[in-house]
N, C-alpha and C positions, 0 to 999 in steps of 0.2 A: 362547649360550656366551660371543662376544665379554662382555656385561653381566658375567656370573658372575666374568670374572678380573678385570675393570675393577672391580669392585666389591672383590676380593682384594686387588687391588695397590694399593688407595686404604686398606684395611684396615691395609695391612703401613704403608704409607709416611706418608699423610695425619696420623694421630696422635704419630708422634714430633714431626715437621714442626710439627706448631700446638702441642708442648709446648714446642718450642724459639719457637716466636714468640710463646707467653705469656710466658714467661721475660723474652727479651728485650724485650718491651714494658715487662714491669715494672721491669724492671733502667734501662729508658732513660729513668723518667718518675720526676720528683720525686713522692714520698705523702705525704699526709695524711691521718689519721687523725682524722673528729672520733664517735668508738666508745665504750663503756663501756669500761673499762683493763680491767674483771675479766670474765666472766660465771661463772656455774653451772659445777660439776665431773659433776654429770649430765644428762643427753642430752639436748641447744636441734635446734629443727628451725629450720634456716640457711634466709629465705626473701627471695629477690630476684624481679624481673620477669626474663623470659625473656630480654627484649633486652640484659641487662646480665651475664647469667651469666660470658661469658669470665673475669674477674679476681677470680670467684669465690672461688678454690685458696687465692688469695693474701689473703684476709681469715679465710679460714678457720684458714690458719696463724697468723695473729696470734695467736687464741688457745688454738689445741691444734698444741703443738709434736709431739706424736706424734698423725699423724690416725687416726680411729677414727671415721670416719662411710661412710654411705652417700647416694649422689645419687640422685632418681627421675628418669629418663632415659625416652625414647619407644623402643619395641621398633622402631622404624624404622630404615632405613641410617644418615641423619644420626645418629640418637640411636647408633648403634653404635660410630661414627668419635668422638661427643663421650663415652661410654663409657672408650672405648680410649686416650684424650687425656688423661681426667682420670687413670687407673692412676698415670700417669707423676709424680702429686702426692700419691700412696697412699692414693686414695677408689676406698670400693668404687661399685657400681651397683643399684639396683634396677630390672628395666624392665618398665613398662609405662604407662598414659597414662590423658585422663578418656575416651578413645573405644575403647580396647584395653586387657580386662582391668580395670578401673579397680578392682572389688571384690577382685582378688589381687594387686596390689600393695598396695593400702592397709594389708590384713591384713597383708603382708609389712612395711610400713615399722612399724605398729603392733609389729610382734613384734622387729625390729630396736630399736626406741627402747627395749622392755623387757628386750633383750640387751643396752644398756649404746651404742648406736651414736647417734652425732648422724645427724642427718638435714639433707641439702640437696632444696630442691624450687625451682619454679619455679608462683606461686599460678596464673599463666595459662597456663602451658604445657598440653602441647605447639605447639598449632596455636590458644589464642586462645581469646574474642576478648581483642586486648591490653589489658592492664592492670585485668585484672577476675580476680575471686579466687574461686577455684572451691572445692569444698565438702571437696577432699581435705587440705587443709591445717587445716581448722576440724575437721575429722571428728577428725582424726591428736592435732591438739594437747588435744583433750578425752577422747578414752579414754585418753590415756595421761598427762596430766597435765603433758606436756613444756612450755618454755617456747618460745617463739617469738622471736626475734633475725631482725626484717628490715633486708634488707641495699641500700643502696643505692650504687652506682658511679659517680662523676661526674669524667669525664677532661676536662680545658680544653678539649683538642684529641684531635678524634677524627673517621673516618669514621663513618657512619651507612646502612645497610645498607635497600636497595628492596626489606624484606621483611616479611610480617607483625606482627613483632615493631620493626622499625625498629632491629637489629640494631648491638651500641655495638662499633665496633675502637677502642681508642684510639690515636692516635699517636704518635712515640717525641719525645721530650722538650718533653714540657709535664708538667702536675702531674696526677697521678688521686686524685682526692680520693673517700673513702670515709666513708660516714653508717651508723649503726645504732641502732636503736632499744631504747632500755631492754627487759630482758628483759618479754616480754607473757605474761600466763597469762590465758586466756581459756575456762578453765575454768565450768561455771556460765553462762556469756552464752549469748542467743539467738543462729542462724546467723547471721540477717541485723545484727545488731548486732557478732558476733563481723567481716562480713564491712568490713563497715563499715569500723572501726577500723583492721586490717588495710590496705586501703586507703589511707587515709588517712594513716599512716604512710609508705606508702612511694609516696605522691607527695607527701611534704613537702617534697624537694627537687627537684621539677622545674623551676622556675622559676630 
């Protein structure tokens, strides 16, 4: 019983709380943008590594002043609190994960991209292994033709989080610099070549 309300009152309270600490994180840190100015008017599936989703919202808005997307989220508590979190930046959810569900969400984001919705995913999510790109993101952008826009987050200054993912907070007044890649249509490619690229993409700016 005690778990059940701790888990409520983490529901009610936790997600305003980290809408307000995105906010002002991004509000407190100089941006740059080195992005394509324009993309596509029909539906990109928005794709970063897991560890860097927080500042998500806020590149998404750079380029859809009215949002109209969906995020694939883990049907788990945390996924529920980062569900409940993003509302506050008016992204819907999809949930479920590559270990729960995997073949009805995909349908689901599949049928969402042909309703007109951008799509945000996470290629390693939920639980890993980090920075490896799993087969829902290549599946997704070849039946439906969507293009792909990966997204990379690079704050000066930032904590880094003792967890799978290596977890990015950034800190409040330094610069969050933000990378993307030309839209990709990997339509036609092999998995393993689509996953490739993919990749490779988005540790071009690690270093």
């Amino acid at each position: 019983m005690g778990k059940k309300i701790s888990r409520r009152l983490a529901l009610l309270f936790v997600p305003f709380l980290g809408s307000l600490l995105i906010r002002f994180l991004y509000f407190a840190n100089r941006k740059k943008f080195y992005v394509p100015k324009e993309i596509t008017s029909q539906p990109v599936i928005f794709a970063c590594w897991h560890g860097e989703l927080l500042m998500l919202p806020y590149l998404y808005k750079y380029y859809r002043k009215k949002p109209h997307a969906k995020v694939l989220i883990s049907p788990h508590f945390d996924g529920k609190l980062i569900s409940e979190t993003i509302k506050y930046f008016g992204l819907g959810t999809l949930s479920g994960s590559s270990d729960k569900n995997p073949a009805r969400v995909l349908i689901q984001a599949i049928k969402s991209i042909k309703e007109g919705y951008d799509i945000g995913i996470t290629p390693d999510g939920p639980k890993g292994p980090r920075h490896e790109v799993a087969d829902g993101l290549i599946v997704m952008a070849q039946k439906t033709g969507a293009k792909i826009l990966l997204i990379k987050t690079k704050p000066t200054k930032y904590w880094q989080l003792n967890s799978w993912d290596k977890f990015i907070i950034p800190k409040p007044f330094g610069i969050i610099n933000y990378y993307a890649s030309d839209e990709l249509d990997i339509r036609g490619m092999e998995m393993e070549d689509a996953r490739r690229l993919i990749k490779e993409e988005l540790l071009k700016y690690e270093s």
